[in-house]
C-alpha positions as CSV (number, residue, x, y, z in Angstrom):
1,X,175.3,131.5,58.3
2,X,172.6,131.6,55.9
3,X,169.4,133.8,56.5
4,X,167.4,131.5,57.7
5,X,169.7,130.4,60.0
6,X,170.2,134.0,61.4
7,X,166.2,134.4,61.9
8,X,166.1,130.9,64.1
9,X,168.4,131.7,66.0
10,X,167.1,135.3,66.3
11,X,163.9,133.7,67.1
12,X,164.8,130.9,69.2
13,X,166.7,133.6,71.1
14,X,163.5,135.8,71.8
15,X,161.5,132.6,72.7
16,X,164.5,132.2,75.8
17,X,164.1,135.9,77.1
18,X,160.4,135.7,77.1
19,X,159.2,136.0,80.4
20,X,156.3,133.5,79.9
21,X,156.9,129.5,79.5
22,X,156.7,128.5,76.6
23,X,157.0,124.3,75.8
24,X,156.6,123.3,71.7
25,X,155.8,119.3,71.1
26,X,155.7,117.1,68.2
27,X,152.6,115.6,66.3
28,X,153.7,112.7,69.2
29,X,153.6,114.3,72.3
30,X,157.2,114.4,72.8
31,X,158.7,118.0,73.8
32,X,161.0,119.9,71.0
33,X,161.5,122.7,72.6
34,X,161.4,124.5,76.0
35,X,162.2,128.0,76.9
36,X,164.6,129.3,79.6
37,X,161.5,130.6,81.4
38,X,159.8,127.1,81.8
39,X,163.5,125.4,82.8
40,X,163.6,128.0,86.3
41,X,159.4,126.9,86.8
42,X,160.0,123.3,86.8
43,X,163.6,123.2,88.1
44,X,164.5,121.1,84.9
45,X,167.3,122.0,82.7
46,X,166.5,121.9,79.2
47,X,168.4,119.6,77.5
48,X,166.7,117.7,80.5
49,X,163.0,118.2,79.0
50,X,163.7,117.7,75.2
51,X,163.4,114.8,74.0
52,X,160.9,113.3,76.4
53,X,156.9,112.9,76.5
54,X,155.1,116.4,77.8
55,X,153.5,113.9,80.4
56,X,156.3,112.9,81.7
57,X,157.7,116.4,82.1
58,X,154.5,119.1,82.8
59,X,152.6,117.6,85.5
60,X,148.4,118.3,84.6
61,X,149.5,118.8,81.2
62,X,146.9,118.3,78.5
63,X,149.5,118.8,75.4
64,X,149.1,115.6,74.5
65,X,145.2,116.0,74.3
66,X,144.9,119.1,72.0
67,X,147.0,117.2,69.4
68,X,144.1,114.4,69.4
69,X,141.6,117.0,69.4
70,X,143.2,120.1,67.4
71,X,140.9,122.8,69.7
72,X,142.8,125.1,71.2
73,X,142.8,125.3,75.2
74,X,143.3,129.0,76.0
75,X,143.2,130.7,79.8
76,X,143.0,127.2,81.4
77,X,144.2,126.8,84.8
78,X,146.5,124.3,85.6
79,X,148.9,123.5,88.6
80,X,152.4,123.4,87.9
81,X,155.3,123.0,90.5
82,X,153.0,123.3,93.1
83,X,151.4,126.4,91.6
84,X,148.0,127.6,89.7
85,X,148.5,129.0,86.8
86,X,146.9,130.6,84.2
87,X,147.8,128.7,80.2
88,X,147.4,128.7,76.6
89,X,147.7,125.5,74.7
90,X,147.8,125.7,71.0
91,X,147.4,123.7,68.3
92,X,149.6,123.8,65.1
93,X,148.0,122.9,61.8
94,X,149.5,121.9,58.6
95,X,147.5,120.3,55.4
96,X,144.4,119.7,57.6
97,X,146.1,117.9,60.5
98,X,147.5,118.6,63.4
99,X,151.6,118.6,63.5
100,X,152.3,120.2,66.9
101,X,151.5,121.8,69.8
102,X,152.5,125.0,71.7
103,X,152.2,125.3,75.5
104,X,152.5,128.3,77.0
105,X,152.3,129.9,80.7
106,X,150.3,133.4,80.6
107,X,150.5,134.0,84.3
108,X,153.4,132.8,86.6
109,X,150.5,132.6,88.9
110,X,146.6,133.6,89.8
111,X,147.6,136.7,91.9
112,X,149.2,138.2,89.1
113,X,145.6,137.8,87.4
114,X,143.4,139.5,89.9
115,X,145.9,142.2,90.1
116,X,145.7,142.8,86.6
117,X,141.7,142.3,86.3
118,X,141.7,145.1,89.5
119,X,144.1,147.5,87.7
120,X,141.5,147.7,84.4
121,X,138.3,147.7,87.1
122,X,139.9,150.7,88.6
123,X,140.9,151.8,85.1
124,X,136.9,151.4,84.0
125,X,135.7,153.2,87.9
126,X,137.6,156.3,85.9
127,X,136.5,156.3,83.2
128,X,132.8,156.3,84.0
129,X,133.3,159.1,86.4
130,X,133.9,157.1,89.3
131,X,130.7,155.2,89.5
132,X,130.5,151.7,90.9
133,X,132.9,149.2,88.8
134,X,130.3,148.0,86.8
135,X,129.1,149.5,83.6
136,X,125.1,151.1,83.3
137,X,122.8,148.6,81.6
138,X,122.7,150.3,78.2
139,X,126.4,150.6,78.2
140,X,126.9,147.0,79.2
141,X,125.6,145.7,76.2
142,X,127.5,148.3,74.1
143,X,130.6,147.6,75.9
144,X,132.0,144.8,73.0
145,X,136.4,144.8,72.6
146,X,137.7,143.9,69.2
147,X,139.8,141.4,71.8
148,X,136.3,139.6,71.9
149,X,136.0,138.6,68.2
150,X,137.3,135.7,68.0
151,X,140.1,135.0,65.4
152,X,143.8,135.2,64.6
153,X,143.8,134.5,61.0
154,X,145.7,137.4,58.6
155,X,142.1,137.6,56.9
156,X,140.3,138.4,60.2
157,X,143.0,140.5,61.7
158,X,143.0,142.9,58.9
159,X,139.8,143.5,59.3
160,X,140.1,144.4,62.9
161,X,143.3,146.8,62.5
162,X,141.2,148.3,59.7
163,X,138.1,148.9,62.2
164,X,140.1,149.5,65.1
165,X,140.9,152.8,62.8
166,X,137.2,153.6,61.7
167,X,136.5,153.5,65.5
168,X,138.7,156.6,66.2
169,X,136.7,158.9,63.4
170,X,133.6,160.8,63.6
171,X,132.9,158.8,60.2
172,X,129.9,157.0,58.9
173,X,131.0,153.2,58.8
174,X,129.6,150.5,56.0
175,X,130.0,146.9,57.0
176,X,129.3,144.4,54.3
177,X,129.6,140.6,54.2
178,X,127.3,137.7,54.2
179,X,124.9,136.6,56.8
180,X,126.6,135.4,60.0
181,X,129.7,136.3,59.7
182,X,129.5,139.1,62.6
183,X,128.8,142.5,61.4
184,X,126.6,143.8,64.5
185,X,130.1,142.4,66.7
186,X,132.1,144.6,64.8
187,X,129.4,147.7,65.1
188,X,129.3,147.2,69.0
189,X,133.5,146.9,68.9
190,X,133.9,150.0,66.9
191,X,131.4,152.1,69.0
192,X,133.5,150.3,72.5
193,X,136.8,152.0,71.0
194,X,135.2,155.5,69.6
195,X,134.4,158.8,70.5
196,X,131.1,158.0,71.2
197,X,131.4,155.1,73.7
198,X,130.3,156.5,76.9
199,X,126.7,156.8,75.1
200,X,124.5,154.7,74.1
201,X,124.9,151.9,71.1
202,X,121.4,151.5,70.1
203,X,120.7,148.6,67.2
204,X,117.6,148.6,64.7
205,X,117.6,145.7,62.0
206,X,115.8,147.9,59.1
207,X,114.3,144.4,57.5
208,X,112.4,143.4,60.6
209,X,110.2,146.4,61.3
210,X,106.8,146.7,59.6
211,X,107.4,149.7,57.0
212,X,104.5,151.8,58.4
213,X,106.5,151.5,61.6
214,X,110.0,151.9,60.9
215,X,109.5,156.4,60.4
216,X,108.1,156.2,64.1
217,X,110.7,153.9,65.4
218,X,113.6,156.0,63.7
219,X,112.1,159.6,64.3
220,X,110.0,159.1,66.8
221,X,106.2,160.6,67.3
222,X,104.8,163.7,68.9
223,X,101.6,163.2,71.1
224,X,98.3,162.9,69.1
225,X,100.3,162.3,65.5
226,X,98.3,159.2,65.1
227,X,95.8,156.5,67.1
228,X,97.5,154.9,69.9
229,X,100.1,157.2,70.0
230,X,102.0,157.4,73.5
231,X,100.4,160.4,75.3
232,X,103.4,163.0,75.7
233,X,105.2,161.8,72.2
234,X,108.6,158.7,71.9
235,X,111.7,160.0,71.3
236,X,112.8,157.8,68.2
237,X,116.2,155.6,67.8
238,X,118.1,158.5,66.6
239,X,117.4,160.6,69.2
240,X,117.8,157.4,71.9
241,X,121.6,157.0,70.5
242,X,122.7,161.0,70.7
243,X,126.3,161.5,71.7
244,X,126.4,157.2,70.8
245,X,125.9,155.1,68.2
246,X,123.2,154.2,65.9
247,X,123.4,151.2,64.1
248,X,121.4,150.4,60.8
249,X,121.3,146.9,60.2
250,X,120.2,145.2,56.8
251,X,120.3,148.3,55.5
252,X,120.1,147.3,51.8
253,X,116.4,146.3,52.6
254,X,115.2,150.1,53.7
255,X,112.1,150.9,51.6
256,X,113.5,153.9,48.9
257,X,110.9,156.1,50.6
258,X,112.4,156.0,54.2
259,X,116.4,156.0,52.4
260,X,115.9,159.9,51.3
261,X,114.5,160.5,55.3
262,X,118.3,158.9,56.3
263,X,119.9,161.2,54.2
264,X,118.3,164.3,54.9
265,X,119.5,163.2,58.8
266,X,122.6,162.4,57.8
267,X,123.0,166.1,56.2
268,X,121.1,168.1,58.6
269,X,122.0,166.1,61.6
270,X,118.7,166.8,63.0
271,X,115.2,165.0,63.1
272,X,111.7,165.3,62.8
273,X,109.2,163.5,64.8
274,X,106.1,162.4,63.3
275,X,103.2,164.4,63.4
276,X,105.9,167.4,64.8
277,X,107.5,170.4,63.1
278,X,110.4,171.2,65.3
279,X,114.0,169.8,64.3
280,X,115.8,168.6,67.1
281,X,119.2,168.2,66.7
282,X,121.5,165.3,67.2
283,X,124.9,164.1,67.6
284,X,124.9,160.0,66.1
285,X,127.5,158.4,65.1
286,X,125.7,156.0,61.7
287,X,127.2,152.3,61.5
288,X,125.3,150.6,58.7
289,X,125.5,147.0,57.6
290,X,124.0,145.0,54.9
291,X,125.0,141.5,53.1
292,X,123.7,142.7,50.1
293,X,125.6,144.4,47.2
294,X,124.4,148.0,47.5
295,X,126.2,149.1,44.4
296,X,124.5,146.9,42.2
297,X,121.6,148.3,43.6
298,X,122.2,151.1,43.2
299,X,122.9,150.4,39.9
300,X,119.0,148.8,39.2
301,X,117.3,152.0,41.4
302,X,117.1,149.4,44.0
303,X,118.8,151.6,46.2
304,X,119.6,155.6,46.4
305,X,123.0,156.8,45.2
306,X,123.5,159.4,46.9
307,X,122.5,157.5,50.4
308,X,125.0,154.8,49.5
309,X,127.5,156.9,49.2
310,X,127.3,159.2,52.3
311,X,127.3,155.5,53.8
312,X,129.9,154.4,52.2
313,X,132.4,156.6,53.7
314,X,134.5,153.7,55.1
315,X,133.9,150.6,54.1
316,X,134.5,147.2,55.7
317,X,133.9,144.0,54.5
318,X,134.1,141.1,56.9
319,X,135.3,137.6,55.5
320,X,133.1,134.9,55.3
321,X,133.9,131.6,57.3
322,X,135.4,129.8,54.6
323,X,138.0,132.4,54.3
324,X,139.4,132.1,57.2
325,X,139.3,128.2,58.4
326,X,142.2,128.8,60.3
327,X,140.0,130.2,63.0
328,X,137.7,127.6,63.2
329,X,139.4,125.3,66.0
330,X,139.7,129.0,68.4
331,X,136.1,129.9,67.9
332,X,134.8,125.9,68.3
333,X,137.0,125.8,72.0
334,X,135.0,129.4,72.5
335,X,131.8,128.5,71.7
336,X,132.4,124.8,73.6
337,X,133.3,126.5,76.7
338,X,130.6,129.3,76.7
339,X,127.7,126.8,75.8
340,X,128.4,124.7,78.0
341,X,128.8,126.9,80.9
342,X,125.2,128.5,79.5
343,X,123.7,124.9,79.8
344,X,125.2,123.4,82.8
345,X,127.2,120.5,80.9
346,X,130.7,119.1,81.3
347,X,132.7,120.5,78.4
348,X,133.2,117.6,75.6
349,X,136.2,117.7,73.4
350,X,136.1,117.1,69.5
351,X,138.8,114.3,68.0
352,X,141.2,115.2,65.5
353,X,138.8,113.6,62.8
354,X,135.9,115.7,63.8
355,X,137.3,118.6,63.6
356,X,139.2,117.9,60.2
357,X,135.7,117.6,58.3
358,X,134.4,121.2,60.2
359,X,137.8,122.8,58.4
360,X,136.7,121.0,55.4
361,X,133.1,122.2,55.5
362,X,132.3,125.5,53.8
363,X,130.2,127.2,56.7
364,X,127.5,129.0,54.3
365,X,126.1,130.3,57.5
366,X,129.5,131.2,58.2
367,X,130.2,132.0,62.2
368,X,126.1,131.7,63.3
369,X,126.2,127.9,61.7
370,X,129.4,126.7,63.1
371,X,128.0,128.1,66.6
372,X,124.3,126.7,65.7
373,X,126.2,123.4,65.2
374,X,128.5,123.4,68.6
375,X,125.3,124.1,70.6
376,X,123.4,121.3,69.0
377,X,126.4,118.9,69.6
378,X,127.3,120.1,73.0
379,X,123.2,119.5,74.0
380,X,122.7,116.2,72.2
381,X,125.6,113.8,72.3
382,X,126.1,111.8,74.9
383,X,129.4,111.2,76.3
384,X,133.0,113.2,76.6
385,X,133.6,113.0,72.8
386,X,132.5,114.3,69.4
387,X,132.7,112.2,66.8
388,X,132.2,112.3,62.9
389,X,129.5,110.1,63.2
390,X,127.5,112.7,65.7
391,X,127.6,115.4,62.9
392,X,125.1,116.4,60.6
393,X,124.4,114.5,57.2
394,X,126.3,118.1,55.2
395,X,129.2,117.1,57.1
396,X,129.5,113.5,55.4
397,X,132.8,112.5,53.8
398,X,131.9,112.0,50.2
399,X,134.1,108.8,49.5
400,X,132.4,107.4,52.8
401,X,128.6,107.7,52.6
402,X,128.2,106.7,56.2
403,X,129.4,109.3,58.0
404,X,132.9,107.9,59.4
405,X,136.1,109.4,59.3
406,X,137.7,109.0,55.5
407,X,140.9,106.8,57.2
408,X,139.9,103.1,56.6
409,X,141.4,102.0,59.3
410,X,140.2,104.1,61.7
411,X,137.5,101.4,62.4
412,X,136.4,102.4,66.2
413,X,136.0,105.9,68.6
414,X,136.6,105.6,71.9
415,X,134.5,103.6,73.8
416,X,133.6,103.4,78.1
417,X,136.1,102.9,80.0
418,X,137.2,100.3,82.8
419,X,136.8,96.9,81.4
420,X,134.7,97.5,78.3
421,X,138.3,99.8,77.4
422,X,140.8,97.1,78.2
423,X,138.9,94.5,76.2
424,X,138.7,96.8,73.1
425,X,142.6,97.7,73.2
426,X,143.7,93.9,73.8
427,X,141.5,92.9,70.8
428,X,142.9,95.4,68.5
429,X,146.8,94.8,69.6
430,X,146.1,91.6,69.4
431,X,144.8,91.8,65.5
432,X,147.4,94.6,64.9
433,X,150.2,91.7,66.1
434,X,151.4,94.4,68.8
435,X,151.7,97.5,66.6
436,X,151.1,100.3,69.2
437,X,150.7,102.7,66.0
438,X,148.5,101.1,64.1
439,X,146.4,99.8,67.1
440,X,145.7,103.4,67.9
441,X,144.5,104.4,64.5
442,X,141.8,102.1,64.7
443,X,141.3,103.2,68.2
444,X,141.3,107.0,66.6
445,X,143.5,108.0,69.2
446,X,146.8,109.5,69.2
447,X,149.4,106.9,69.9
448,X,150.8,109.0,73.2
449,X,147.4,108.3,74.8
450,X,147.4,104.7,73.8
451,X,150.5,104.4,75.5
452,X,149.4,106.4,79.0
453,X,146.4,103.5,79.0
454,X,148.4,100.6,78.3
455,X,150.9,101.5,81.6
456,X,147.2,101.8,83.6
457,X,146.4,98.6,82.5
458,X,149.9,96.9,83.5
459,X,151.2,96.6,80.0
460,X,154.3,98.5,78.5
């Protein structure tokens, strides 16, 4: 038996014992494999289940639709045997097109769900001391998992087990990467899993604060130290974040005068209101972040050495977008799902050829621009489906100047339905001489869904 061999069989092995169901299809829809687990759900034996379409096997299944649309389904509920449950369906990708699908049961049911939601409630009542089982406003919006950034790609997940580390030191972290790609997400994940999370996480983006403002905002003021002052003094940001976390954001664009006032806290770990002369000292944990390239500035004066590198203690640098393109389908389903909700609209689903030119496209606004562009579709186009043509001129194929998916003979999207629907698929069968395949190409749907329509409309 050769090595490879050995690790299938290894594999396929663990895939049996695993408690949760777990169903594999091809690029068509039909079932490949299915796991022990699944065969004593459904009451099927496997041999039973391979070989057959998903729809004809997994009642409510929608398999068959995230190979058309390559966006992962994940935490759906779906009946099954008579049951709710709780699923994951997966799409596989493979040269920029979708060549399978994973199915998977998470809970054998929704009990097992709340149970598990009212263990970590209880868990969380603990940990705060036994208050009520929801967190204080400040802490609620600190309260950020790494399990909440999005991402399963080897680029991203590095990143995350290299954080997850920062988080348990007292050290200063450096986060560095481009615009939108999610540095204040990591800040608020690293302060959740720290030392410091039961106090405050308190944010300050350095570029957006008027510079004879940003001493007051950071130190604070004593009463009287200038006009307007608030009678009785401000505790600045520093002092707000004690025994929590401060984060510095745009960093790199920190006048040089207010950089040697940092480092001075950073050493003394104490401040100095304005207009006061006692030190009060302080316990803040520093999380800085910039996209810009600090040791180049460093190098032009731009930026104080010696600042940068009591910053630069542990750095991270988060990968842009285009780096990781793998993710793109997970955090499009999140950002589908959440927008909607936060709008009121049906959820609409992306076809295969859609979301083949966003894995194409280079996100320069990385993670902000792909979620800029998922609102704007998810509030302006009409109907259940997003199609190349509803995208943005940057998302054009270049060897098709209007817009339309790069297959030529993918020559219509799916239409209404009812009679408008049986019309168009006659016509094209008709021209296609009865080639289901091809007649669903020009459809641009997957030939599985072709077929469920044509049994609707009496034809087989």
């Amino acid at each position: 038996m050769t090595d490879v061999q050995s690790l299938v069989n290894i594999l396929t092995k663990v895939l049996d014992h695993a408690y949760e169901g777990i169903a594999v299809v091809d690029r068509n829809g039909y079932i490949i494999y299915f796991n022990e687990a699944y065969s004593r759900i459904k009451g099927i034996k496997k041999e039973d289940a391979i070989g057959r379409h998903c729809t004809e096997v997994i009642e409510n299944t929608r398999l068959h639709v995230v190979l058309e649309t390559g966006v992962p389904e994940r935490g759906k509920l779906q009946t099954i045997a008579g049951h709710e449950m709780i699923v994951h369906r997966i799409p596989v990708w493979e040269n920029n097109e979708v060549v399978a699908a994973v199915g998977m049961l998470v809970f054998d049911g929704v009990s097992e769900l709340h149970e598990i939601l009212h263990r970590i409630e209880n868990e969380r009542k603990k940990e705060l001391g036994g208050q009520p089982g929801f967190l204080k406003d400040e802490q609620e919006s600190a309260y950020f998992s790494f399990e909440k950034i999005i991402g399963r790609s080897e680029a991203i997940q590095e990143t995350k087990r290299l954080a997850r580390r920062a988080a348990k030191t007292l050290a200063t972290v450096l986060l560095t990467g481009e615009s939108g790609t999610g540095k204040e997400l990591f800040a608020r994940a690293i302060h959740s899993a720290s030392p410091y999370h039961k106090g405050k996480f308190v944010s300050i983006n350095c570029a957006a604060i008027p510079e004879p403002l940003l001493e007051a905002e950071l130190f604070g003021y004593e009463e009287g130290a200038f006009t307007g002052a608030k009678k009785g003094g401000k505790p600045g940001l520093f002092e707000l974040a004690n025994n929590g976390t401060l984060f510095l954001d745009e960093i790199g664009d920190m006048p040089l005068h207010m950089q040697s006032k940092i480092l001075r806290v950073l050493q003394e770990k104490e401040v100095v209101r304005v207009g006061g002369v006692k030190p009060r000292a302080i316990n803040t944990r520093i999380i800085a972040a910039t996209n810009k390239n600090l040791a180049e500035m460093v190098k032009r004066n731009e930026f104080r050495a010696d600042l940068y590198y009591r910053l630069n203690i542990i750095p991270i640098h988060i990968p842009p977008l285009r780096e990781r393109k793998s993710d793109i389908p997970l955090l499009v389903s999140h950002f589908m799902e959440t927008l909607s909700a936060q709008n009121r609209l049906e959820p609409k689903e992306f076809t295969a050829q859609t979301m083949t030119r966003f894995i194409q496209y280079d996100w320069p606004g990385n993670v902000r621009e792909l979620m800029n562009v998922v609102e704007q579709l998810v509030s302006l186009v009409e109907g259940k489906y997003i199609k190349p043509e509803h995208l943005p001129r940057e998302f054009a194929d270049p060897d098709d100047h209007a817009g339309r998916p790069a297959k030529a003979n993918a020559q219509y999207f799916w239409p209404p339905q009812d009679d408008e629907e049986k019309e168009l698929i006659l016509r094209v069968l008709r021209e296609e001489k009865g080639n289901k395949t091809k007649a669903a190409q020009r459809l641009g749907i997957h030939r599985s869904t072709l077929y469920e329509k044509l049994k609707k409309i009496g034809i087989t």
